[in-house]
C-alpha positions as CSV (number, residue, x, y, z in Angstrom):
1,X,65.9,75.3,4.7
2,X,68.0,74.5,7.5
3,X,72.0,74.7,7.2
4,X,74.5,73.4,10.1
5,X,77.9,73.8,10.8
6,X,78.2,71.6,13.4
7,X,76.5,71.3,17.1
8,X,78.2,74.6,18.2
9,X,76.6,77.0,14.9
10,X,73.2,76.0,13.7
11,X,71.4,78.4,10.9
12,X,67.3,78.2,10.0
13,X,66.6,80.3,6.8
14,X,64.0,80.0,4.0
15,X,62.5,83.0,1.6
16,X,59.7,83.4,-1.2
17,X,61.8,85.6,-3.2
18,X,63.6,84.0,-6.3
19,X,66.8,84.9,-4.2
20,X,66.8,85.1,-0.5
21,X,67.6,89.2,0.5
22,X,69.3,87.4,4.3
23,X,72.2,86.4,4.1
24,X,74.4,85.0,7.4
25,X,77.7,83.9,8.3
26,X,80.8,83.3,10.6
27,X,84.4,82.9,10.8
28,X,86.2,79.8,12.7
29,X,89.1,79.4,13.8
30,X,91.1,75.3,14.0
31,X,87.2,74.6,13.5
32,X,85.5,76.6,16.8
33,X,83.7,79.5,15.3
34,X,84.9,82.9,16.7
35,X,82.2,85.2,14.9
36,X,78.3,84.8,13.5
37,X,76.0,87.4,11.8
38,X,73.1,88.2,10.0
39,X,72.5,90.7,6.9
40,X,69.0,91.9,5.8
41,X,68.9,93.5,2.5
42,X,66.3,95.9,1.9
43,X,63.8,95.4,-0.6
44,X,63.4,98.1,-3.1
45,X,60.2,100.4,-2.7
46,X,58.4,101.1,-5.7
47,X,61.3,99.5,-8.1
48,X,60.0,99.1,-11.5
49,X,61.4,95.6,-12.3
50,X,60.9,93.4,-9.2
51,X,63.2,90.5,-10.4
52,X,66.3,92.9,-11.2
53,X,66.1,94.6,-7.8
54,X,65.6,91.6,-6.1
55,X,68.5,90.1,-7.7
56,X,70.8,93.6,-6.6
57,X,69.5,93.0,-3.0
58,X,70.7,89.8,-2.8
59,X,74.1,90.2,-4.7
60,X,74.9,93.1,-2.0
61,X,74.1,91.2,0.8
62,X,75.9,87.9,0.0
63,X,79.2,90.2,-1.1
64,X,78.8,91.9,2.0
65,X,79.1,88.8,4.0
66,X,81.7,87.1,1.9
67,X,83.7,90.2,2.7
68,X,83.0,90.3,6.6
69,X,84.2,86.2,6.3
70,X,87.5,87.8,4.9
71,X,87.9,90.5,7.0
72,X,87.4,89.1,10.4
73,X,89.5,86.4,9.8
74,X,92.6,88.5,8.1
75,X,92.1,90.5,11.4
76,X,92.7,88.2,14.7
77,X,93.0,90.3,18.1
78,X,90.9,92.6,16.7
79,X,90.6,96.3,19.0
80,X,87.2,96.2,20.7
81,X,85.4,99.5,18.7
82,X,87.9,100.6,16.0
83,X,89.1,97.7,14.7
84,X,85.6,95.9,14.5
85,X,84.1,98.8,12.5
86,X,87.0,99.2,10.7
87,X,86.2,95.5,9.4
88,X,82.8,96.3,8.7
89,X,83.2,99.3,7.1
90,X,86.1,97.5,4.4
91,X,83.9,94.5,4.4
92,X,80.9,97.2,3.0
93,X,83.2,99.2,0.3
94,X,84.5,95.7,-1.1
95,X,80.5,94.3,-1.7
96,X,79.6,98.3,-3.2
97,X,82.3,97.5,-5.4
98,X,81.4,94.2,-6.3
99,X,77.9,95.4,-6.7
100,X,79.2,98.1,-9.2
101,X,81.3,95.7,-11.1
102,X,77.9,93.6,-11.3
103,X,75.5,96.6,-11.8
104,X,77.2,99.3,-13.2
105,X,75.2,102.7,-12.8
106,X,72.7,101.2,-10.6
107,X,72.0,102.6,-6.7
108,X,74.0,100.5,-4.6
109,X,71.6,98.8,-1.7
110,X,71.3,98.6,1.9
111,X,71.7,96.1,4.6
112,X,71.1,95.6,8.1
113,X,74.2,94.2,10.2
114,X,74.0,92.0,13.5
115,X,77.5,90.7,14.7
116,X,78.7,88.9,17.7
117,X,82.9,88.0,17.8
118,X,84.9,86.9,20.5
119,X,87.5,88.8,21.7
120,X,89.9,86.9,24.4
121,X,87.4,87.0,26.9
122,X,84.5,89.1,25.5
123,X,82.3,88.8,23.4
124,X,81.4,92.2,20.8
125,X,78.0,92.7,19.5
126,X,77.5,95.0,16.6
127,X,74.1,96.1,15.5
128,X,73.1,98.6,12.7
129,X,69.7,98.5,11.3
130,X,66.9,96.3,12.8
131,X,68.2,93.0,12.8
132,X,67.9,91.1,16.1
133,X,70.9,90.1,18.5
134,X,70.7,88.3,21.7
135,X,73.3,87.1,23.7
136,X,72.8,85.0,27.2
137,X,74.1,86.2,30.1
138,X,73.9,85.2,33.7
139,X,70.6,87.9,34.3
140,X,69.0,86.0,31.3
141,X,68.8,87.0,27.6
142,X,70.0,90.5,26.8
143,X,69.2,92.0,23.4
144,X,71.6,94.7,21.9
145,X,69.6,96.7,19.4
146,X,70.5,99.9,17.7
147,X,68.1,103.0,18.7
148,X,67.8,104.5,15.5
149,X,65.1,102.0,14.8
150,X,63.4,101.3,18.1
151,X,59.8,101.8,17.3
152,X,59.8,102.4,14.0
153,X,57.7,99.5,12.5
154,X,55.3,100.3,15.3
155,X,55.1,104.0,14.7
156,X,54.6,102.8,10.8
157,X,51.8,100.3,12.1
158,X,50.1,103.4,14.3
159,X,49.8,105.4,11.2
160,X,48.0,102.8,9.2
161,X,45.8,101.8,12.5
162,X,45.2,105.3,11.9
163,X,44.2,105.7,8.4
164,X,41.9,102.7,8.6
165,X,40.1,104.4,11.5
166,X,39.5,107.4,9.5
167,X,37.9,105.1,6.7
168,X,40.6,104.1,4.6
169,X,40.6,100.3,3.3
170,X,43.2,98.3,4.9
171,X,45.2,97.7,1.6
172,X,44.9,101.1,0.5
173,X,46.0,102.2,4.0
174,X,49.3,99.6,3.5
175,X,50.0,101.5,0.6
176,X,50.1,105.1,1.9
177,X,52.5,104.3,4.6
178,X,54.8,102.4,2.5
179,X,54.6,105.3,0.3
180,X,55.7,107.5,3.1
181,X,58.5,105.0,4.0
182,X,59.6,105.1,0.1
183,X,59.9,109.3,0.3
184,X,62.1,108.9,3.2
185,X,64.6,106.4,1.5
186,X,66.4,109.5,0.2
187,X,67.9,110.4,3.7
188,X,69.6,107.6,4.6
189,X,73.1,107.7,5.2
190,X,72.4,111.4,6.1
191,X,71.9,113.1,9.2
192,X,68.4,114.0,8.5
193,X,67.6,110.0,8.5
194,X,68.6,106.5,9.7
195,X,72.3,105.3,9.3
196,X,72.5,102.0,7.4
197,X,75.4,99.9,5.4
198,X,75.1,101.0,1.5
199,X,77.0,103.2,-0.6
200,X,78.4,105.9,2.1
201,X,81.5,105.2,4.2
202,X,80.4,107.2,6.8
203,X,77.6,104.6,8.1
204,X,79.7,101.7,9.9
205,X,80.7,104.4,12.9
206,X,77.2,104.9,13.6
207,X,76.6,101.1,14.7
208,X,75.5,100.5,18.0
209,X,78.6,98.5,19.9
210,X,78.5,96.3,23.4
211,X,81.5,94.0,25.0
212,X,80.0,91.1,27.3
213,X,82.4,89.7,29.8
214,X,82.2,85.7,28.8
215,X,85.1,84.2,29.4
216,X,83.8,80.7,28.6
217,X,81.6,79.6,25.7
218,X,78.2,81.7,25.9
219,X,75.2,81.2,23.8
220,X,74.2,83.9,20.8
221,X,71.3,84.1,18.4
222,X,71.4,86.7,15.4
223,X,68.3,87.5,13.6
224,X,66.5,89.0,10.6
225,X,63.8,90.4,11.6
226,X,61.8,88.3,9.4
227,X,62.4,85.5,11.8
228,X,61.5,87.6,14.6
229,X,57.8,87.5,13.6
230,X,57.3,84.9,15.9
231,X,57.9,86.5,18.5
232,X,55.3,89.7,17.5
233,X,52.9,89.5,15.7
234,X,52.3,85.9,15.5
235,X,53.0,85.4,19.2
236,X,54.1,81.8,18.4
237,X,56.9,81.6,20.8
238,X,58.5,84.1,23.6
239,X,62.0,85.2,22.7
240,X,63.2,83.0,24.9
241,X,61.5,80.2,23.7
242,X,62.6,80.9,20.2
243,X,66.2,81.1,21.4
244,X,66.2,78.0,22.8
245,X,64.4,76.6,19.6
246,X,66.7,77.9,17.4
247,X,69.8,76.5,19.4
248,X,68.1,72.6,19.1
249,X,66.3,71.5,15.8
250,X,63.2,73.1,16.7
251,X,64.1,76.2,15.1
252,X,62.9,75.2,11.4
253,X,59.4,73.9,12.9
254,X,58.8,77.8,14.1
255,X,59.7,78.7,11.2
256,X,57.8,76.5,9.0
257,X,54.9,77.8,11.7
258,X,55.6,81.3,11.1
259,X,55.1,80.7,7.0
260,X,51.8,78.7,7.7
261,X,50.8,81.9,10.3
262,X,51.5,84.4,7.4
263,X,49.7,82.2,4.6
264,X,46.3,82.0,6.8
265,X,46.4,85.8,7.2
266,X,47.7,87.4,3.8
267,X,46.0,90.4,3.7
268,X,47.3,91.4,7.2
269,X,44.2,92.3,8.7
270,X,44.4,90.0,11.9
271,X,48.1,90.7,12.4
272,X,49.2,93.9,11.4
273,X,52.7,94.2,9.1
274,X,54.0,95.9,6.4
275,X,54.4,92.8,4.3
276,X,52.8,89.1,3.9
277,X,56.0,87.5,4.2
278,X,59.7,88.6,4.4
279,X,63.0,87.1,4.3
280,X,63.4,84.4,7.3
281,X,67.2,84.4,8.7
282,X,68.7,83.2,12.3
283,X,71.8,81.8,13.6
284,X,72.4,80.0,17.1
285,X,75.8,79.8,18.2
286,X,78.2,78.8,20.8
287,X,81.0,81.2,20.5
């Protein structure tokens, strides 16, 4: 469905799941938003009861961003690095304590982050996981992305390319390498694996952080990267065709073309991923 806040913030988002895993928001101030993001909760692997975990992911990320909404805007002037991932990182250990409170002796989540604040005359991108952030500059779009996860979906897709080479069926083949994701789980939040927001403190300091000299109002788009999927595979749009989408009302019709792309291909044979669908999520804004 599509949500607006006015002609300066406009959000597309839409999910399968009983509860959307995205969630997104921002802080305004006297009305003129001053910060957007994005959250991506990850879907359990292998969780025994489908609805509960799906129900844990989403509870995580929406107290995640109620928490960033308080946070940011407690916090005005906010330092460039420390302060901003000091935000995030109180903003993550109030949502694993609401997620205990909620699900007491269950494994608290995890959640990509994309951010973009203004700071006087910057603007501060924050990434951690694999969420999308593009900001537009004078040189054209430029995407801050955290290198922890550069290529790993394609390195994932290699392996089953691989597999169904060898002779493996495709689904079968699908179900090995999300098997191999699922025994790596384990070392996140560790130095042995990929740093991500969750139950360990020591995560937010690991996020990838970039200042952009814009001292007037500059255009932003954050993104799940469900809602990059039409970008690659689908190929329905160029990035910078879905930016521009997704700062007019064109941004739900690529969606709702994305969901009809998925539907006509669901055992992902013609375009390789690791699910049929996923959790659509963007937001455009002017800050």
């Amino acid at each position: 469905m599509p949500g607006a806040t006015g002609s300066r913030v406009r959000a597309v988002t839409t999910s399968y799941k009983p509860r959307t895993e995205d969630a997104w928001g921002l802080v305004q101030h006297a009305g003129v938003p001053g910060a957007v993001w994005v959250i991506d909760g990850a879907t359990p692997l292998g969780v025994a009861d489908r609805v509960l975990g799906n129900a844990q992911v989403s509870h995580f990320a929406w107290a995640l961003s109620e928490a960033l909404t308080n946070h940011l805007a407690a916090v005005p002037g906010l330092p460039v690095r420390a302060g901003v991932l000091s935000a995030v990182e109180a903003a993550r250990a109030d949502a694993a304590r609401s997620f205990a409170a909620r699900y007491s002796g269950a494994t608290v989540p995890t959640a990509t982050l994309a951010l973009v604040l203004r700071h006087g005359p910057h603007l501060v991108a924050v990434t951690l996981g694999d969420s999308a952030l593009w900001v537009e500059t004078a040189d054209g779009l430029r995407a801050v992305v955290d290198p922890q996860y550069v290529g790993n979906e394609d390195r994932a897709l290699s392996r089953w390319r691989a597999l169904v080479e060898d002779g493996m069926s495709t689904q079968r083949a699908y179900a090995e390498v999300l098997a191999g994701q699922a025994a790596a789980r384990p070392l996140r939040n560790t130095p042995q694996g990929l740093w991500i927001l969750g139950d360990s403190a020591e995560a937010a300091p690991h996020a990838t952080v970039v200042t952009f000299a814009a001292a007037g109002p500059t255009r932003v788009v954050v993104a799940t990267d469900g809602m990059e999927r039409v970008v690659e595979p689908f190929r329905l749009a160029t990035r910078e065709a879905l930016f521009e989408a997704l700062h007019t009302d064109r941004g739900l019709h690529l969606a709702q073309g994305l969901r009809r792309a998925e539907a006509a291909d669901p055992l992902r044979t013609r375009y390789p991923r690791l699910t049929p669908y996923d959790d659509v999520t963007a937001v455009a804004a002017i800050l």
